[in-house]
C-alpha positions as CSV (number, residue, x, y, z in Angstrom):
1,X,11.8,22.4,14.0
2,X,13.6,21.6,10.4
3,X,12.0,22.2,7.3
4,X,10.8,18.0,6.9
5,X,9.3,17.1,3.5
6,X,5.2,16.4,3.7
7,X,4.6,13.0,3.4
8,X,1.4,12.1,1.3
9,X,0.8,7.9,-0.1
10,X,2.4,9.1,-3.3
11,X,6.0,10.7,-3.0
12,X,7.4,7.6,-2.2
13,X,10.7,8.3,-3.1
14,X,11.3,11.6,-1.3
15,X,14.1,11.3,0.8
16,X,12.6,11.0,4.6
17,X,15.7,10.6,6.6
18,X,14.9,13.9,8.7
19,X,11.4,12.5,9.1
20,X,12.8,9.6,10.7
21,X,15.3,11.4,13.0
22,X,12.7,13.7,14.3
23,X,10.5,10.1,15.1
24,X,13.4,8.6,16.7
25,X,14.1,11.6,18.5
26,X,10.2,12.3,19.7
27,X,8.4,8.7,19.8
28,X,9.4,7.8,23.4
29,X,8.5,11.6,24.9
30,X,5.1,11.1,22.9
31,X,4.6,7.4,24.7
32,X,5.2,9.1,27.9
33,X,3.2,12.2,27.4
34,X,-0.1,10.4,26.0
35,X,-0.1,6.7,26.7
36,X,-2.1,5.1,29.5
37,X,-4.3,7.8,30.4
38,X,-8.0,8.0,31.2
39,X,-9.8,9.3,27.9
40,X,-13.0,10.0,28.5
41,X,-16.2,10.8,26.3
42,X,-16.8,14.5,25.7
43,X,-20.3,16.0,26.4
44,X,-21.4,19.6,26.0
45,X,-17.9,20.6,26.1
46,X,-17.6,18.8,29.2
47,X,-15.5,15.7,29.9
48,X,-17.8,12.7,31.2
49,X,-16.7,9.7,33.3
50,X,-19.3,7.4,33.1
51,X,-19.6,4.1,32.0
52,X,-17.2,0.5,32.3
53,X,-13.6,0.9,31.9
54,X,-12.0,-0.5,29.0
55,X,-8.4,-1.1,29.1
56,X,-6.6,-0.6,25.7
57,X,-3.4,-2.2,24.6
58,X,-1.8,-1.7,21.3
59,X,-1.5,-4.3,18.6
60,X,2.2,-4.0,18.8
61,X,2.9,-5.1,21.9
62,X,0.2,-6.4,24.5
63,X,2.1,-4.9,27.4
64,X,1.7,-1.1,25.7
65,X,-1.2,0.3,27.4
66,X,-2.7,2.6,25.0
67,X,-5.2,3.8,27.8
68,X,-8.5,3.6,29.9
69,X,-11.9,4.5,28.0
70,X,-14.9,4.8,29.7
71,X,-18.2,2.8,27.3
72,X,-21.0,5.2,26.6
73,X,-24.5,3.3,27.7
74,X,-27.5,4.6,25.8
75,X,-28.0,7.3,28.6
76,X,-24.6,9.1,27.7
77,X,-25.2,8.8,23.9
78,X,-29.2,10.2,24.6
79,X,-27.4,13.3,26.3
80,X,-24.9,13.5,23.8
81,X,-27.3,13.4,20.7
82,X,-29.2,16.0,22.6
83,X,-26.5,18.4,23.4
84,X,-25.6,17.9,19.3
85,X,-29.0,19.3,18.5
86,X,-29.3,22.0,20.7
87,X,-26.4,23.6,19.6
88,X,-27.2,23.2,16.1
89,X,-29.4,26.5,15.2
90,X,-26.3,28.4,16.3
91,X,-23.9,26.4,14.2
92,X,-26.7,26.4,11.7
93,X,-26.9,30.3,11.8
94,X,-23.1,31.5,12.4
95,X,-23.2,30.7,8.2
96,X,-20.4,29.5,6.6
97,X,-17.7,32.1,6.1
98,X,-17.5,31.8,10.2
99,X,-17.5,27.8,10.4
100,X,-15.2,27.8,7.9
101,X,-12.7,30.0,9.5
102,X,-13.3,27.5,12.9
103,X,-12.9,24.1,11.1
104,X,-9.6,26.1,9.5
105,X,-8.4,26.8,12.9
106,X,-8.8,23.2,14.2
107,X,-6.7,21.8,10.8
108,X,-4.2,24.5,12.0
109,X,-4.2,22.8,15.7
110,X,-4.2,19.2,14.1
111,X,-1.2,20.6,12.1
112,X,0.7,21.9,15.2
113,X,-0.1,18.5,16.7
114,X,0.7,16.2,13.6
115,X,3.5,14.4,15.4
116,X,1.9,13.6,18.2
117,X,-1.5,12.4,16.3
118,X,1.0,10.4,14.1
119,X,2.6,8.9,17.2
120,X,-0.6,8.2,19.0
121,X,-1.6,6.4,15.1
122,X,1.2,3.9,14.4
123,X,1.3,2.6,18.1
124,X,-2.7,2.3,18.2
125,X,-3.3,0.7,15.5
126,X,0.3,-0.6,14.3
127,X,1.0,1.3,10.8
128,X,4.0,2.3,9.7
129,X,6.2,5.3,10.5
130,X,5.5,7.0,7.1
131,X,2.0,5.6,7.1
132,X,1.3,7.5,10.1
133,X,2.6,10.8,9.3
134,X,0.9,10.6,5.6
135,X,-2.4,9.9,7.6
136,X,-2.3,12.8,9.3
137,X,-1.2,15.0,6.6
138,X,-4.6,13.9,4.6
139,X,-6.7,14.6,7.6
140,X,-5.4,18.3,7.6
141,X,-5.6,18.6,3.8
142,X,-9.3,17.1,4.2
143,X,-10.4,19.9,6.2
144,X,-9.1,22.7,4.1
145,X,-10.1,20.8,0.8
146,X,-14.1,20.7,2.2
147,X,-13.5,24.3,3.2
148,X,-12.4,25.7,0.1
149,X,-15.5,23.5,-1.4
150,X,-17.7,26.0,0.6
151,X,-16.1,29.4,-0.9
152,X,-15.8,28.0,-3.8
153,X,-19.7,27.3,-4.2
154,X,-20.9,30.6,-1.8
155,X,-22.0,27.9,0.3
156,X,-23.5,25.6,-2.3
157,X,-25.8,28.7,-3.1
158,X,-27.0,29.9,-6.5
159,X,-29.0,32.7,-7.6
160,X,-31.9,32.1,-10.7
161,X,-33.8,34.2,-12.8
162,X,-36.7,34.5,-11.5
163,X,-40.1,33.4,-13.8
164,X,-40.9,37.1,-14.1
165,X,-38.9,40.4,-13.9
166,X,-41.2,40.7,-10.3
167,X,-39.3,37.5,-8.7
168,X,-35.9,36.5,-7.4
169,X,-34.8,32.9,-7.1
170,X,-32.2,31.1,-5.5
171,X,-31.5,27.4,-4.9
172,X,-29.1,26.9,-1.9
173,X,-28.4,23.7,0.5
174,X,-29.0,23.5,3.9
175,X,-27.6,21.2,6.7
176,X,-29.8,18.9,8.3
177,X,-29.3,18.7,12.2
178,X,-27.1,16.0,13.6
179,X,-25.2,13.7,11.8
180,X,-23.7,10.5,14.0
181,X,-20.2,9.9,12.6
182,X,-19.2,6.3,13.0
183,X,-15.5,5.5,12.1
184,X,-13.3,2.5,12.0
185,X,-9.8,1.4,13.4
186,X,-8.0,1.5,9.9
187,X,-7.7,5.3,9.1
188,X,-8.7,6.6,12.7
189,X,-7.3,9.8,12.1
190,X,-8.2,10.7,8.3
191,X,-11.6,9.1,7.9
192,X,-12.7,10.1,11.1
193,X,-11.7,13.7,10.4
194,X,-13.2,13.9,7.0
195,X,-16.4,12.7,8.0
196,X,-16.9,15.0,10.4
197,X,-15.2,18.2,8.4
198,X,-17.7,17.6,5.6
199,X,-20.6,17.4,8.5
200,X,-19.4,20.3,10.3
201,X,-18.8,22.8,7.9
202,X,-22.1,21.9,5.5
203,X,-23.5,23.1,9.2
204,X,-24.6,20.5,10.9
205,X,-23.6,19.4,14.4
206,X,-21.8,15.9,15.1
207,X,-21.6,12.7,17.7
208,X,-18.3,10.9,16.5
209,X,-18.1,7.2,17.8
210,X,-14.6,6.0,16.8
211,X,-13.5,2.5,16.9
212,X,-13.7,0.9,20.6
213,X,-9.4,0.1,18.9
214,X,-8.9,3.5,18.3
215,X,-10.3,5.7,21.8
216,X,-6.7,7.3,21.8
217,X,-6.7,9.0,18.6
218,X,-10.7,9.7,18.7
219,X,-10.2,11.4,21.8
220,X,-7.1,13.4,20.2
221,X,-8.5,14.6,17.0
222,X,-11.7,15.8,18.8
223,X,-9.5,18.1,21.3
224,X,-7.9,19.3,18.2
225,X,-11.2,20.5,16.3
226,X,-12.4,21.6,19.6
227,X,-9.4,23.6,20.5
228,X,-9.7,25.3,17.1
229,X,-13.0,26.8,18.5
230,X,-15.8,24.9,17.7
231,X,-18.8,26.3,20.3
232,X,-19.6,23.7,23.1
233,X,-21.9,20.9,22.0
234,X,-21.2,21.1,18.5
235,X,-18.8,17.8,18.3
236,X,-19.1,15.5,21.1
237,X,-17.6,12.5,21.9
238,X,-18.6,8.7,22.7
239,X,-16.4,5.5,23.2
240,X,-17.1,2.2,22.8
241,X,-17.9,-0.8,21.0
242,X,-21.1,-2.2,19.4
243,X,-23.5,-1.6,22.0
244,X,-22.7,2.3,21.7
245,X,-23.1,2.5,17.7
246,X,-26.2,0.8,18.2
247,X,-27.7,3.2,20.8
248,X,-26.3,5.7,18.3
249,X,-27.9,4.4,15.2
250,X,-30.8,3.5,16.8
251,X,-31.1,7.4,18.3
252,X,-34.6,9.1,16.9
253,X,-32.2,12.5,17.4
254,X,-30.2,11.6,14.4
255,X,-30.9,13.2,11.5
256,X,-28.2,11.5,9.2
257,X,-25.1,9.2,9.4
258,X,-21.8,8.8,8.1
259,X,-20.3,5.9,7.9
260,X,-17.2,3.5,7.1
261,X,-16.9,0.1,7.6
262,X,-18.1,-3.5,6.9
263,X,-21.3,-4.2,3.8
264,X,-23.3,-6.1,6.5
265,X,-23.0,-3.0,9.3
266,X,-23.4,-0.5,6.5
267,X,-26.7,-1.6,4.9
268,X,-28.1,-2.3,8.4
269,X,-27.8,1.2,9.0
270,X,-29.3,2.2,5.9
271,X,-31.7,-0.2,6.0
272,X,-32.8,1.1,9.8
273,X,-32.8,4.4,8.5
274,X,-35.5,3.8,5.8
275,X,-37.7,2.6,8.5
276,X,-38.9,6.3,9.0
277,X,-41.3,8.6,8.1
278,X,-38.9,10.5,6.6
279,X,-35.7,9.1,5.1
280,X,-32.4,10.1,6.4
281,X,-29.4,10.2,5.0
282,X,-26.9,7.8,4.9
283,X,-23.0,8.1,3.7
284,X,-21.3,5.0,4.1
285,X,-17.8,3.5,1.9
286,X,-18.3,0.0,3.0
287,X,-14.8,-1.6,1.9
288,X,-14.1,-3.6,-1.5
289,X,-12.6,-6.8,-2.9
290,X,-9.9,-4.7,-5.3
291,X,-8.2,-6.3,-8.2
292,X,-5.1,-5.5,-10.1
293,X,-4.4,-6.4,-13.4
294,X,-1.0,-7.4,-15.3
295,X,-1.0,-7.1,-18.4
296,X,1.7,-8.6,-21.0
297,X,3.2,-5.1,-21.6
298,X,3.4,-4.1,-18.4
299,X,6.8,-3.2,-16.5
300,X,7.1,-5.7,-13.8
301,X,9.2,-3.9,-12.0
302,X,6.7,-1.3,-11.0
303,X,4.0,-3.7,-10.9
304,X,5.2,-5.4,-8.4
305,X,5.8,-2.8,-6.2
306,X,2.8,-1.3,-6.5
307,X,0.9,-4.5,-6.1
308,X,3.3,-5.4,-3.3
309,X,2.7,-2.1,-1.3
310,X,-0.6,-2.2,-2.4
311,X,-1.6,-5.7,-0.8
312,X,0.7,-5.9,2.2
313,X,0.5,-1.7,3.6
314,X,-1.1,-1.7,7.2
315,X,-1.4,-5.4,7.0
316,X,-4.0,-5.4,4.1
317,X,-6.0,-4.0,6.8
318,X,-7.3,-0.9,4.0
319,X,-10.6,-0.8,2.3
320,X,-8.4,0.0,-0.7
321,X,-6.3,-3.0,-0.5
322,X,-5.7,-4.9,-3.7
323,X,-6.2,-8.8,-2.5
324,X,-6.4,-10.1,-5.9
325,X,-4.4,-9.8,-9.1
326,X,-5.1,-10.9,-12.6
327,X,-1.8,-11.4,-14.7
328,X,-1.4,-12.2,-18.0
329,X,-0.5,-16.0,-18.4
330,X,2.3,-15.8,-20.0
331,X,4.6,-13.8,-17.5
332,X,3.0,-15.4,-14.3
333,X,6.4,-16.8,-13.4
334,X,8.0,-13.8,-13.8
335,X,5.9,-11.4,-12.4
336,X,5.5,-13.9,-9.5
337,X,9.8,-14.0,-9.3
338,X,9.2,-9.7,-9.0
339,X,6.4,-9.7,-6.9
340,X,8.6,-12.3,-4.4
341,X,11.5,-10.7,-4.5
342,X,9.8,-7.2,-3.8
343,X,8.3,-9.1,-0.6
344,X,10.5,-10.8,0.6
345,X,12.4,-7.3,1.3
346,X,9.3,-6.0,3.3
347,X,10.6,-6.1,7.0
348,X,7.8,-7.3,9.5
349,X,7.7,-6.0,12.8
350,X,7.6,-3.4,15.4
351,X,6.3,-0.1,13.2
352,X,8.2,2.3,15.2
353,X,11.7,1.0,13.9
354,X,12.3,3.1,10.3
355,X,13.0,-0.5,8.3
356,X,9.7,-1.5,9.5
357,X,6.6,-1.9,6.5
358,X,4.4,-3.9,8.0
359,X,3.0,-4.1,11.7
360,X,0.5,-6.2,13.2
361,X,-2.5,-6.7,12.5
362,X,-5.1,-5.2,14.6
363,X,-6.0,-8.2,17.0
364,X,-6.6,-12.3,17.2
365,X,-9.6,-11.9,15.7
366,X,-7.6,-11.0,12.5
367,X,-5.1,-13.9,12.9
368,X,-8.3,-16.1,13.4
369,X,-9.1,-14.9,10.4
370,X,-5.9,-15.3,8.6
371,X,-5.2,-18.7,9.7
372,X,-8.4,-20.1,8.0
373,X,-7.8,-18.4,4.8
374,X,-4.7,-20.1,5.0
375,X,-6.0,-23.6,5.8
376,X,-8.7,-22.9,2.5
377,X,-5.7,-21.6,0.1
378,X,-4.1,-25.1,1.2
379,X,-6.5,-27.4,0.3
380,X,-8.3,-25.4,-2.4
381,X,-5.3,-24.4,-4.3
382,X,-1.2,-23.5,-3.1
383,X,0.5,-20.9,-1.0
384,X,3.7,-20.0,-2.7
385,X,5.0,-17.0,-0.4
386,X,4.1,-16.4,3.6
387,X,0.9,-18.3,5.0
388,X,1.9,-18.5,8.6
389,X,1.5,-16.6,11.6
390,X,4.6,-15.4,13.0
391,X,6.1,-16.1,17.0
392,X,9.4,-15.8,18.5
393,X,10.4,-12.4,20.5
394,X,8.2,-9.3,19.8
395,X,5.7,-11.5,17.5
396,X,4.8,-13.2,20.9
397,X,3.4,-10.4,22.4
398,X,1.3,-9.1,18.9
399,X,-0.9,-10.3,16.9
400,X,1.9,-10.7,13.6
401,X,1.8,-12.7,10.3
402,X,3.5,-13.1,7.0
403,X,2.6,-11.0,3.7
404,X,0.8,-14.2,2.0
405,X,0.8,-14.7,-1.8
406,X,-2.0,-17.6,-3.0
407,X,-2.5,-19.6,-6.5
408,X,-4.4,-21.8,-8.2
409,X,-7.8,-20.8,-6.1
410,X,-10.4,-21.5,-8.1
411,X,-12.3,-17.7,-9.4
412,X,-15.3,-18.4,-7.2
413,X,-13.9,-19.2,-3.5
414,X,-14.4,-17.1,-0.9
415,X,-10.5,-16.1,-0.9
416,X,-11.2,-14.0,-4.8
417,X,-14.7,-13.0,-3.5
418,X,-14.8,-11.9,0.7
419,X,-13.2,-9.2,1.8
420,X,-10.5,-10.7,4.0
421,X,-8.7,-7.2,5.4
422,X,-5.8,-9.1,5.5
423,X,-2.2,-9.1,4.0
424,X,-3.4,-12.1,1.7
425,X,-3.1,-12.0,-2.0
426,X,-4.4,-14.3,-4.3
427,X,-3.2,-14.7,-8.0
428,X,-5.3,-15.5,-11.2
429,X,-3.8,-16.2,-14.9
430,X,-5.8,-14.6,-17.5
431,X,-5.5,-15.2,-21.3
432,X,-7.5,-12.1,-22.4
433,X,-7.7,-8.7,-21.2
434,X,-11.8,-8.8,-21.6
435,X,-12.0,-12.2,-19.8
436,X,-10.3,-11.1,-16.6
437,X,-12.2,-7.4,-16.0
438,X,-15.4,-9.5,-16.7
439,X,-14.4,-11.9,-13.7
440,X,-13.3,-8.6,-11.7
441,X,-16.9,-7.0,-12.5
442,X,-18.3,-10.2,-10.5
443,X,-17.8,-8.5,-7.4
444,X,-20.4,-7.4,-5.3
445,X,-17.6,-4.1,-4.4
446,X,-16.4,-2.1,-6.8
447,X,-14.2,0.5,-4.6
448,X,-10.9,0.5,-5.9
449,X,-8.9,-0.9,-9.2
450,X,-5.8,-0.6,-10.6
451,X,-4.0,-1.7,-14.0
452,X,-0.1,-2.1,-15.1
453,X,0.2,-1.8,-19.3
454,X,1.8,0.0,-22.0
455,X,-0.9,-0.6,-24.8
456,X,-2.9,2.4,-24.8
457,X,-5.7,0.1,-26.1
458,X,-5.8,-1.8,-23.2
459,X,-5.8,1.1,-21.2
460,X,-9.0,2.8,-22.7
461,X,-11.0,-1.0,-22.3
462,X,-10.0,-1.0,-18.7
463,X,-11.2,2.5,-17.7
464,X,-14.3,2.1,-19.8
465,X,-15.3,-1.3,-18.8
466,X,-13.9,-2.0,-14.6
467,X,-16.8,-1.3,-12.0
468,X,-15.0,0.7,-9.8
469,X,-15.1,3.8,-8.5
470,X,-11.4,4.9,-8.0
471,X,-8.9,4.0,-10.6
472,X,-4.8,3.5,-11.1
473,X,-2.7,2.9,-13.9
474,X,1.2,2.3,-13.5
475,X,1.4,3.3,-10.1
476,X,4.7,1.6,-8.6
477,X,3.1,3.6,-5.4
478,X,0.3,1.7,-4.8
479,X,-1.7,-0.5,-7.3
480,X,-5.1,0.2,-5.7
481,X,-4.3,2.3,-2.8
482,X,-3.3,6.2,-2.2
483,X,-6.4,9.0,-3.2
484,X,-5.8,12.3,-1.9
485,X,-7.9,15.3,-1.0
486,X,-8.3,17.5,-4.0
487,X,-6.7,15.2,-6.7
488,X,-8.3,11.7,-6.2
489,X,-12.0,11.4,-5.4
490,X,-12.8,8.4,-3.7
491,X,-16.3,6.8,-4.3
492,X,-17.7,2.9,-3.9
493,X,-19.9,1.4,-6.6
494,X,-22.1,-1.6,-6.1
495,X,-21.9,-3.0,-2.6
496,X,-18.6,-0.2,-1.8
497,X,-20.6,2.5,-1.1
498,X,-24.7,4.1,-1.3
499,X,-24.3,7.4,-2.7
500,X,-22.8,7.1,-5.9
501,X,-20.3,10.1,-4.9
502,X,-17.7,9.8,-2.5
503,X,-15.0,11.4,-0.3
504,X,-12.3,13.8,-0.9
505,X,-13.8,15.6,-4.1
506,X,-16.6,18.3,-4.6
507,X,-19.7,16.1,-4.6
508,X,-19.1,15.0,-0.8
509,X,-19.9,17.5,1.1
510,X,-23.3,18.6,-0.7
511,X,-24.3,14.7,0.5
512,X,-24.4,16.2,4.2
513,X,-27.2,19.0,3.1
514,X,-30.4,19.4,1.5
515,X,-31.7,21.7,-1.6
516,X,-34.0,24.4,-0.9
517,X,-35.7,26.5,-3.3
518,X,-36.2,30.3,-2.9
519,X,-38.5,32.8,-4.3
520,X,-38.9,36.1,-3.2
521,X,-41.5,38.4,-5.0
522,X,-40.9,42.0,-4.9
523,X,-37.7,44.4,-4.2
């Protein structure tokens, strides 16, 4: 194959013309070769049938059959949960230099398979080409990241001086059995891997539930890390929809979960998991309501793009998504005539075509969803770009709308304080810096927050003041969106996350184990 440039959410201006031949080239072997198969749940190392039949069909087109899953019932997900923990004390005791070199070996699979995985991605859950491949391309860098975590800790082990010359102390973590690994539709390939990566390799065994929209690339991604050499029973397998995360959370087995998703199913987990004798841990990064800011000295040029790209990538559909933007009051016109004619020049439609930006979005529930944040930005304020669903052609058989822009919405609405998930933006004047990160520090999320301005004072209040865990400044790539393994950590504050620490850093994967003391007295 040619030498193709990686693509990552930041190099946005590499030149991707060979990626896109190679797609055009590969994307209707890779339909033939993996869609509308049966994907069942995987057991034990074993392939299990049970369970009703769902039939899958891709947001971009209702007559693309992504597949057949079969819905793990509480039985299945009782036998998976025990196979999880009776593999565990080998896992447990293989030690880390050995899991390590496994969960290296699957990213090297994943990586062999990246074109297929980033096939399987776009048509399942309607990103873009280039969203796609970058998708994949974290997931891989997510398992070698966590893996160099462990050599680069011994393990998360350190020796102590002991409290006399007689004794010899160390501290080291330990995994704690099974976690349940519960991912969502958006990132089904990146979040889904991570979670488990940082399970696996702290040494604990896994049941992965993906999102009942996204059997496909759960299926793929655990053949992958199991291909890679991962012993039977350590990652298993279950499809399906809320019934089967419930018979998974609700599973006495379970030692801890990770988790992304929505607040309310998020703090019902953690909230069920305090109901024990003993607590168990829970990871979760529970979305956000992220905010932009626009200051007076800020280049509107690459504000708008990175606001643009920002609210309107995958649909809005990304935790990460900026929905609102605060901009200085006196350039709202003219940051509203850049941010409108960046927009206007994002192509909607089928996200296998190369001009494509923005897809569907996942399903009518979404639309549903759209259309009455549309009927409220009507009558509580205006809608000055998009607002409507889309028909005619392809965007009869998908669930398609317009990148929305909103104004004059009063600060406490539901539009500048739900999380929508949508490709809905709502704009807010602000006449001083101070008066618009107060209103942003409202929230009840604090995931993600980005800021355009050239006054270094400005800066420095924004940084030291915003309630968020991941921040951006200048970035035409993305205003709020875009963290990487191994340069960008990504951690919710407030209602965006538990833990205090998040993903893709050093202080995620200690989350998944627990400190033990050890003193040993003589030679």
């Amino acid at each position: 194959m040619r030498n193709l440039p990686r693509v990552t959410y930041s190099n946005t201006g590499e030149d991707f013309s060979g990626v896109h031949a190679h797609l055009d080239e590969i994307i209707p072997d890779v339909e033939e070769r993996l869609l509308g198969k049966n994907r069942p749940a995987l057991v034990a190392g074993r392939d299990r049938m049970e369970g009703q039949v769902m039939r899958a069909v891709s947001p971009i087109d209702c007559d693309i059959v992504l597949g057949e899953f079969p819905q793990a019932d509480s039985a299945l997900v009782d036998e998976a949960v025990k196979a999880a923990r009776a593999a565990f004390p080998l896992w447990r005791d293989m030690g880390w230099p050995r899991r390590v070199e496994l969960l290296r070996a699957g990213a090297d699979v994943i990586e062999e398979r990246k074109w297929d995985l980033s096939v399987a991605c776009l048509i399942e859950v309607g990103k873009s080409r280039l969203e796609a491949v970058g998708e994949v391309e974290e997931a891989i860098d997510l398992i070698r990241h966590y893996c160099d975590e462990m050599e680069r800790s011994d393990g998360f082990r350190e020796d102590r001086p002991g409290a006399s010359s007689a004794e010899r102390c160390s501290v080291v973590l330990r995994p704690y059995g099974t976690f349940a690994v519960i991912a969502p539709f958006n990132f089904p390939v990146a979040l889904a891997v991570g979670m488990m990566s940082a399970a696996l390799v702290a040494g604990n065994t896994v049941v992965f539930k993906p999102s009942d929209a996204a059997g496909l690339t759960g299926r793929l991604i655990a053949e992958a890390l199991v291909d890679g050499g991962l012993p039977e029973g350590v990652l298993n397998l279950v499809q399906g929809g809320d019934e089967t995360g419930k018979a998974l959370v609700n599973h006495p087995g379970v030692a801890g979960f990770a988790f992304t998703g929505s607040n309310a199913v998020g703090m019902t987990i953690l909230r069920h998991a305090a109901k024990s004798t003993a607590m168990r841990p829970v990871l979760c990064e529970m979305g956000g309501k992220n905010p932009a800011i626009v200051a007076e000295s800020a280049d509107l040029k690459v504000a708008a793009s990175g606001v643009a790209r920002s609210a309107f990538g995958l649909s809005g559909q990304k935790c990460s998504a900026a929905s609102k933007v605060y901009v200085a009051r006196a350039i709202v016109d003219e940051f509203l005539d850049a941010l409108a004619d960046t927009s206007n020049k994002l192509v909607v439609g089928d996200p296998r075509r190369q001009d494509v930006f923005m897809g569907p979005v996942i399903d009518q529930a979404a639309v549903a969803r759209f259309a009455s944040a549309a009927t409220d930005a009507r009558a509580a304020g205006s809608i000055i770009l998009g607002g409507k669903q889309l028909t005619g052609g392809l965007f009869d058989s998908g669930p398609y709308v317009e990148p929305t822009v909103v104004a004059a919405i009063p600060a406490d609405h539901r539009i500048n304080r739900d999380e929508l998930f949508l490709p809905f933006l709502s704009i807010l004047p602000f006449d001083t810096l101070d008066e618009a990160i107060g209103d942003a520090n409202r929230s009840a999320f604090g995931l993600t927050a980005g800021i355009y301005t050239q006054d270094p004072a400005e800066l420095d209040l924004f940084l030291s003041t915003i309630e968020a865990g991941v921040l951006y400044a200048n970035r035409a790539s993305g205003a709020t969106t875009g963290a990487w393994p191994g340069f960008q950590t990504f951690c919710g504050w407030k209602g965006s996350g538990i833990t205090g620490k998040g993903g893709l850093g050093s202080w995620y994967v200690p989350q998944f184990m627990r400190e033990q003391s050890r003193t040993i007295f003589g030679s």
